[in-house]
C-alpha positions as CSV (number, residue, x, y, z in Angstrom):
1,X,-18.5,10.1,42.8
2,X,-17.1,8.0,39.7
3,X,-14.0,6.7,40.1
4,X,-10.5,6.9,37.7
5,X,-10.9,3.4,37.4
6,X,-14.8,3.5,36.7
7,X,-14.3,6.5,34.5
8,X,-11.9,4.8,32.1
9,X,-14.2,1.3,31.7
10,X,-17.1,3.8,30.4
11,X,-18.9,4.0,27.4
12,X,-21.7,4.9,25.5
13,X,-25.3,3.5,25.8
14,X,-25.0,3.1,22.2
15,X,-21.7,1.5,22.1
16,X,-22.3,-0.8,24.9
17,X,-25.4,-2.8,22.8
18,X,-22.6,-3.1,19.7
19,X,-20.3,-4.2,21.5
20,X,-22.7,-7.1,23.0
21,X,-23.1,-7.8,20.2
22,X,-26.6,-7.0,19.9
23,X,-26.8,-5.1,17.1
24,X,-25.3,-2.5,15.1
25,X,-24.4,1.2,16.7
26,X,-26.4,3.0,14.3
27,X,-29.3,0.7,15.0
28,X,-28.7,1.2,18.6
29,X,-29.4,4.8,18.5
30,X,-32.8,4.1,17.2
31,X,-33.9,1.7,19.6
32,X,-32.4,3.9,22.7
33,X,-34.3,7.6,20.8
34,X,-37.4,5.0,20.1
35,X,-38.0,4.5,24.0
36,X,-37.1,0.6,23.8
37,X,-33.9,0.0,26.1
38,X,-33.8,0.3,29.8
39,X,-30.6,1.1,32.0
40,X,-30.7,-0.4,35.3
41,X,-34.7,-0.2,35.1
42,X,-34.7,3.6,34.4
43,X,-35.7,4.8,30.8
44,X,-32.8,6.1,28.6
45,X,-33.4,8.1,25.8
46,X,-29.7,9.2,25.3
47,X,-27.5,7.5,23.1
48,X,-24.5,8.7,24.8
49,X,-25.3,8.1,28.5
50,X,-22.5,6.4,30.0
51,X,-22.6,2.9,30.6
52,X,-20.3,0.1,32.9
53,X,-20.4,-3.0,30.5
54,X,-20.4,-6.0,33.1
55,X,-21.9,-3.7,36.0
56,X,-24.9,-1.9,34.7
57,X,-28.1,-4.1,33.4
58,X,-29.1,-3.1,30.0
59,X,-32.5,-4.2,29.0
60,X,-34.5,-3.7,25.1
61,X,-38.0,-4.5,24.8
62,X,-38.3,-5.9,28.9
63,X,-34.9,-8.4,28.0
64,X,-31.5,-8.3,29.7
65,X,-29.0,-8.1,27.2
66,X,-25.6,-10.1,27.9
67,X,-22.6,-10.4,26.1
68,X,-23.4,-12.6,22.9
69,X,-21.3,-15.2,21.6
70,X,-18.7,-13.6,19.1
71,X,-18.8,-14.9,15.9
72,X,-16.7,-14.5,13.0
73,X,-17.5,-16.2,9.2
74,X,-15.9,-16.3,6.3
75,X,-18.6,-16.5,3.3
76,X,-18.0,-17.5,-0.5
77,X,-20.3,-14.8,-1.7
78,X,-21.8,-15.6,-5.1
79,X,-22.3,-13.8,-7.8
80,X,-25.7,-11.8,-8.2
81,X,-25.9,-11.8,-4.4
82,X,-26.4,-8.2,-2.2
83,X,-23.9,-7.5,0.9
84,X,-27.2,-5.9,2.3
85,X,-29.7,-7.0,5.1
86,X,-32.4,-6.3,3.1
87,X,-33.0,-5.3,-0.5
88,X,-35.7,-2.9,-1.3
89,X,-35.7,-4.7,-4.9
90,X,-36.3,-8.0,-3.4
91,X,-33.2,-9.6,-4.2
92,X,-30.8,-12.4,-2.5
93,X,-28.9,-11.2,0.0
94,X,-26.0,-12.8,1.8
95,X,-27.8,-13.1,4.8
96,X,-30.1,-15.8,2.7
97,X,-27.1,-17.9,2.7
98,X,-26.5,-18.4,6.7
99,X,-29.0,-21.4,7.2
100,X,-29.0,-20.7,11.2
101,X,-29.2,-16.8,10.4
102,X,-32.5,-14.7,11.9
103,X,-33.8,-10.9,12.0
104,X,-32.7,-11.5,16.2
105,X,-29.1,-12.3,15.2
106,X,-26.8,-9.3,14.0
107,X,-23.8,-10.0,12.1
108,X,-22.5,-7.6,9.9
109,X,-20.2,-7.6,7.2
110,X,-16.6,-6.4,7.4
111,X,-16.1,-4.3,4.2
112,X,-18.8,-5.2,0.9
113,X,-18.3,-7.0,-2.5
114,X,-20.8,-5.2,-4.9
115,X,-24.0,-7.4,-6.1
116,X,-21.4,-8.5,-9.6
117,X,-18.4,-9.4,-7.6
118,X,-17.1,-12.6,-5.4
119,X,-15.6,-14.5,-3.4
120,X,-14.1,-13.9,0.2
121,X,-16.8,-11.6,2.9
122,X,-16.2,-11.2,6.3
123,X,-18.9,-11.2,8.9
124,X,-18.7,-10.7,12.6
125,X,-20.9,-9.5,15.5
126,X,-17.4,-8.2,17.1
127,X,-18.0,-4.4,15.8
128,X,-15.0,-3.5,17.4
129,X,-12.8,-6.2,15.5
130,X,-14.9,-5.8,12.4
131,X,-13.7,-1.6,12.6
132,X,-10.0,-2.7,12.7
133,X,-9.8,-4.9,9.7
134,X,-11.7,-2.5,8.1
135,X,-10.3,0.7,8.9
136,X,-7.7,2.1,5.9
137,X,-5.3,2.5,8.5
138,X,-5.2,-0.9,8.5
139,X,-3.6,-1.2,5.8
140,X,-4.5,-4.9,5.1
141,X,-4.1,-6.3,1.9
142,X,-7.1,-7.8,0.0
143,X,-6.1,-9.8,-3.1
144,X,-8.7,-10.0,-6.2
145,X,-8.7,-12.7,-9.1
146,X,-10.2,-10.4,-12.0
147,X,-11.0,-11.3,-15.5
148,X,-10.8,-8.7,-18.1
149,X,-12.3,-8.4,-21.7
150,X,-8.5,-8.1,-22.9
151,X,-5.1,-9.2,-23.8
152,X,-3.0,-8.3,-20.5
153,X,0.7,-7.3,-21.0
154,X,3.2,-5.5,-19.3
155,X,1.9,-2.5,-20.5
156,X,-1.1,-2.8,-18.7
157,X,0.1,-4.2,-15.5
158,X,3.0,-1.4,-15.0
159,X,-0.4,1.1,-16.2
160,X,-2.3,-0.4,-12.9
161,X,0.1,0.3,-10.6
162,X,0.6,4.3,-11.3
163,X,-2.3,5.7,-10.2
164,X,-5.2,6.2,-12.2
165,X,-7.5,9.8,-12.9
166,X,-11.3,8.8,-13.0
167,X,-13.8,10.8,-14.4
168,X,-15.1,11.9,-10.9
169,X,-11.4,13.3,-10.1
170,X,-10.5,10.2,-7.9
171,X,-6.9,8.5,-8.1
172,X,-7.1,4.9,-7.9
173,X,-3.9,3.0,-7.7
174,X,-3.3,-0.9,-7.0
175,X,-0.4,-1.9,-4.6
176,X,0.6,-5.1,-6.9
177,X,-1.0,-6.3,-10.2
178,X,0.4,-9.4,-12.2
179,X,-0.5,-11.6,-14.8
180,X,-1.9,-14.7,-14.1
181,X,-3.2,-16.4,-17.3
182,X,-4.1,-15.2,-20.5
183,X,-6.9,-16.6,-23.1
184,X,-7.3,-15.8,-26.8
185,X,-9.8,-13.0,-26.3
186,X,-9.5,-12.6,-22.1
187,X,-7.2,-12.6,-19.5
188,X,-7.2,-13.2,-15.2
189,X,-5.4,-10.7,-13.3
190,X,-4.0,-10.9,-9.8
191,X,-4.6,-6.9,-8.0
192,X,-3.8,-6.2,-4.6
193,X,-5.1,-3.3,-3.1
194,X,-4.1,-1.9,0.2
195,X,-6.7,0.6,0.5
196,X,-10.7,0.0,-1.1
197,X,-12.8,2.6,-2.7
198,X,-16.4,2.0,-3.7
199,X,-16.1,-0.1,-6.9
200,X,-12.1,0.5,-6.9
201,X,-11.5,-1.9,-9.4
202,X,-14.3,-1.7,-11.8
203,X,-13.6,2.0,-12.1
204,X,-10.3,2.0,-12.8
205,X,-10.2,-0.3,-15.3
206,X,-13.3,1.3,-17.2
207,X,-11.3,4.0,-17.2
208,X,-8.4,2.5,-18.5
209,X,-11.6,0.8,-21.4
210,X,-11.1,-2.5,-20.1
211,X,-14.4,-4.8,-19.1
212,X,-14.4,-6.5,-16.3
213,X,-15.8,-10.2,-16.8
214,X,-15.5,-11.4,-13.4
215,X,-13.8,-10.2,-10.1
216,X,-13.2,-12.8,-7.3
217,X,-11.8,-11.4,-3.6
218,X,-9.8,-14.1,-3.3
219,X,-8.0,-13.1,0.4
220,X,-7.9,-10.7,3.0
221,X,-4.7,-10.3,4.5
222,X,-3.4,-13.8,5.2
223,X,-6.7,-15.9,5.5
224,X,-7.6,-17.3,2.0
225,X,-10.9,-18.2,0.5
226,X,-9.2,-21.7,-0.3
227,X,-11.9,-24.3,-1.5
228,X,-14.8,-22.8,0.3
229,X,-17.8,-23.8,-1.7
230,X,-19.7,-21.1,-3.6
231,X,-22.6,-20.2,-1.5
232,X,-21.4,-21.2,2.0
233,X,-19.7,-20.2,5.1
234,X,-18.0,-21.3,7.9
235,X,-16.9,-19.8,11.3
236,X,-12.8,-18.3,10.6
237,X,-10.2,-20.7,13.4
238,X,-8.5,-19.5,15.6
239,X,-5.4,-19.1,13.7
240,X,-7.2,-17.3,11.1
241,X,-8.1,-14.5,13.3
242,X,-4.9,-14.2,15.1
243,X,-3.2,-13.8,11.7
244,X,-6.2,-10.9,10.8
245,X,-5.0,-9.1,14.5
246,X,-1.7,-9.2,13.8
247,X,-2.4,-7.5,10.2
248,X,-3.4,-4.1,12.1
């Protein structure tokens, strides 16, 4: 007979491999339905079945899996570069820019910049930490750097902050927008958004007939992209992620 005690530590077979950090839970499914993981020696072909991290011995393909390292990057994703895996159209993907990155690791990334946008991407193998920062009811702020194909005026910036009606019926607002430098023909806004919808930005200022020339993510919460070289990554201190908990 389980215990209360036992009971409570349970979890899925599924969410036992993520949380190893051994891959993702969706991937974990398919290994466990695909006859490849092993619970205490026995064959498991249910996702669900529950599990005692630290007790039970969870094997894939013959190996013991134990709790991987946890890591946590910050990447200066450039532009032209897929948040993705793998691309089906053979292009560059983020993953291409982690030198000591292979198929056996798993990181994923916490939230996505689309293939024309830059700057600041999370990636973690903790799936659990990666869900809170990027949960909406988070609430954590993500700051963007975005050139426009326009003059920027108060007009504009008071425009961004109502919400916005797109053509798909969605209403995209921005929690703060501000002026940060203006060109003859261009200008560099400052949005912070609160909450992320696919292509959040892009869409509402299309909507608004604006051009978007570049968009740069530029922070998440209080960890900053700062001079991280276009292109590289490096493992977030311990201060960093501190600051991230604290945000949720």
């Amino acid at each position: 007979m389980i215990s209360d005690s036992q009971s409570a530590r349970q979890t899925g077979l599924a969410r036992a491999l993520s949380k190893l950090g051994y891959c993702s839970r969706s991937q974990a499914f398919g290994l466990i339905r695909a006859g490849r993981v092993r619970l205490n020696g026995r064959l498991v072909r249910d996702p669900e079945k529950p599990v005692l991290p630290g007790k039970d011995r969870i094997e894939v393909d013959g190996n013991k899996i134990g709790q991987a390292g946890m890591l946590y990057l910050m990447l200066n994703k450039p532009r032209g570069v897929v948040t993705t895996a793998r691309d089906e159209k053979g292009r560059k993907t983020v993953y291409s820019l982690l030198p000591n990155y292979t198929e056996k690791d798993w990181l994923a990334p916490v939230g996505r910049l689309d293939m024309a946008s830059e700057g600041l991407l999370l990636l973690t193998n903790d799936s659990a930490w990666g869900a809170r920062i990027s949960s909406p009811e988070a609430h954590i702020e993500k700051t963007y750097h975005v050139q426009i194909g326009a003059i920027a005026g108060k007009e504009l910036v008071d425009r961004l902050q109502k919400s916005v009606r797109t053509a798909e019926g969605d209403f995209l607002g921005v929690k703060r927008a501000s002026v940060l430098r203006l060109g003859k023909k261009n200008s560099w806004l400052e949005i912070v958004l609160d909450e992320g919808k696919n292509r959040h930005i892009r869409r509402m200022l299309s909507e608004l007939g604006i051009d978007v020339l570049r968009l740069v993510r530029v922070a998440i919460g209080p960890v900053r992209l700062g001079d991280l070289p276009k292109g590289k990554a490096r493992p977030l201190t311990n201060e960093e992620k501190k600051a991230l908990a604290g945000q949720n």
